[in-house]
Steps between C-alpha positions, in 0.01 A plus 500: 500500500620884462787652635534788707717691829393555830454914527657482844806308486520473080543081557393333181189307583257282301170561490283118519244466253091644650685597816371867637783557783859409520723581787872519433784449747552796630145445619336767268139407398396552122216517372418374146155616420454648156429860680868516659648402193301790363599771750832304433527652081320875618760515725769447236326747298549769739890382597522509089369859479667583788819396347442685192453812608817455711677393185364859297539682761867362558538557110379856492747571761782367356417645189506838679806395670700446158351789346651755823832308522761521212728230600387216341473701173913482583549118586818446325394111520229568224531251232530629149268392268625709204795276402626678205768763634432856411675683214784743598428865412132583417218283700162561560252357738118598386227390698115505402222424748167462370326354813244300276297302710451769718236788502800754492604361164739742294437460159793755352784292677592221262517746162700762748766233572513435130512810386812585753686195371476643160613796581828416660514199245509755177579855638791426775632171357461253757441137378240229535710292719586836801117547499320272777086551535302367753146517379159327496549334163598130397789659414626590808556475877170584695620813691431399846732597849757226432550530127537866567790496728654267316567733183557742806832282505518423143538856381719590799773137459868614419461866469801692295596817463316628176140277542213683403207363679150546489183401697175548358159412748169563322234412799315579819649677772425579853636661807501403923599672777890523559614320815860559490495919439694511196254650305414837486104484437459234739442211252646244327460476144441151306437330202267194467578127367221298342500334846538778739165413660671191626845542470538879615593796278866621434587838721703769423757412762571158267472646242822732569663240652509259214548740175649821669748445742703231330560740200888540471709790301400511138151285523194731464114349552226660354171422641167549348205469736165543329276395860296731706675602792895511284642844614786346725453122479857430448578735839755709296651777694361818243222543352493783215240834558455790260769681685774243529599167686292457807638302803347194560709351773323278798547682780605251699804489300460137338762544211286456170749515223725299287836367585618699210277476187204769383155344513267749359101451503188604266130503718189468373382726807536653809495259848180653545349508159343183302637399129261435198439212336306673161420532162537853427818497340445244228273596232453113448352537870813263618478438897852636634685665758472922460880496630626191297318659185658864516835364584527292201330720300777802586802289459322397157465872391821621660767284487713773647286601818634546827408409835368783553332511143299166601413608759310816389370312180326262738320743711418700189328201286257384805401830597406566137305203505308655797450800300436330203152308646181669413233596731306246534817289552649686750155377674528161457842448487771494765776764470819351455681652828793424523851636473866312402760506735890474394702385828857402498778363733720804469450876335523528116468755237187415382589685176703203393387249206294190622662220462474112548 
């Protein structure tokens, strides 16, 4: 005999053995013929497809949700999963997204990350142990929303006067329109996880509020963004022009700044401009980021350059890459368009020596 419910009242019935009807006792007639119990399974097909596309659809949107709202990038009930506390006075967060089962793959991100630890590793003296990478290596921590956030509170635990912090993202990055008008070009800036397709992206606005504001006197960040879309992803209050510091301010007056501390930040690009992920600086044709490549390349060469020194050398090295393609390349291949932006919390003479 074979079990089953009545679809009126859901009473458990049993179904007697070559019997074609069976009434229950709420009076509902069944009907046990092998075509009902076939319209019975298409149905459940459809309910099933029915309830998938609710459950994407309800995905999608909470995806979008997470990606618009900063406060759960902020949950201060986020579990660390980085046990080992931080070093006091030089730590550095680097993060390298290669996306590789995706058809956006980068394929410059993993040597960039590399590259950076090396730098601060043998040229500014921080150790092994200050230097946490989230990457898509064995190696590592896979660098998706979560993981993220939490070296978000990993480089920012028990800040004292006299930390030198940086935070190095080597990845995609997007933009959406700005909800709460504190942005001046209308959009919010972001940088994208492994996951952000399902797990949202990371906005500007949480961004600043997890590695900016808590800065205290004496504690300086320095950001590195190599992402399409980097000019003012950290939301700092001045960006730097050819002329001077340039007000950057929300103008609904959302305060944007540090509760003390100088966070300072190197762009790949403008908000509007896209960052390149190219060969053309390595004569080894090496995939890496144009920005990540001239900025390790000047502090290489000139170990005494300023701000404003970096700044220049990295503008002049990609556009005489531009200049530097042939004819037919300049055909074929895409101009590299795209400008670095310096930003910082507070006004600076950007004549002073870089420093880490």
């Amino acid at each position: 005999m074979m079990s089953m419910a009545c679809q009126k009242c859901r009473l458990p019935l049993t179904q007697p053995p070559h019997s074609q009807r069976l009434r229950c006792e709420c009076s509902n007639l069944i009907h046990l013929g092998n075509s009902d119990r076939s319209l019975q399974v298409q149905e459940r097909g459809r309910i099933s497809s029915r309830v998938r596309r609710f459950q994407d659809k309800f995905r999608r949107n909470r995806s979008r949700t997470k990606s618009l709202s900063p406060s759960p990038s902020v949950s201060p009930r986020l579990s660390l999963i980085f046990t080992k506390p931080p070093p006091s006075g030089k730590r550095a967060f680097l993060c390298g997204v290669t996306y590789k089962k995706e058809k956006f793959r980068l394929r410059g991100t993993l040597h960039d990350v590399n590259s950076m630890r090396d730098l601060l590793v043998q040229k500014f003296n921080f150790s092994d142990e200050s230097i946490l990478i989230l990457a898509e290596e064995e190696a590592y921590k896979p660098p998706t929303r979560r993981n993220i956030l939490e070296a978000f509170k990993w480089l920012m635990a028990d800040l004292k006067s006299g930390d030198s912090l940086v935070f190095y993202f080597s990845g995609h990055g997007l933009r959406q329109p700005d909800f709460n008008d504190d942005e001046t070009d209308g959009f919010d800036e972001t940088i994208c996880p492994l996951d952000f397709r399902t797990k949202g992206m990371i906005i500007d606005n949480a961004i600043n509020d997890i590695l900016v504001k808590p800065l205290i006197s004496g504690v300086t960040l320095h950001a590195i963004i190599d992402s399409c879309h980097s000019g003012t992803v950290l939301d700092l209050p001045w960006v730097y022009k050819e002329n001077g510091w340039a007000d950057n301010r929300p103008r609904s007056g959302a305060n944007k700044s540090t509760s003390g501390g100088r966070a300072i930040s190197f762009s790949a690009c403008k908000d509007n401009q896209l960052a390149a992920d190219t060969s053309a600086f390595s004569a080894e044709k090496t995939m890496t980021g144009a920005m990540t490549c001239t900025f390790i390349r000047a502090l290489r060469e000139k170990p005494d350059i300023s701000y404003q020194g970096l700044l220049d050398y990295m503008r002049t090295a990609i556009e005489k890459v531009n200049n530097a393609r042939c004819p037919l390349l300049k055909v074929f291949q895409r101009k590299i368009d795209q400008e670095p932006v310096l930003s910082s919390s507070d006004k600076f003479d950007t004549n002073t020596k870089f420093k880490l």
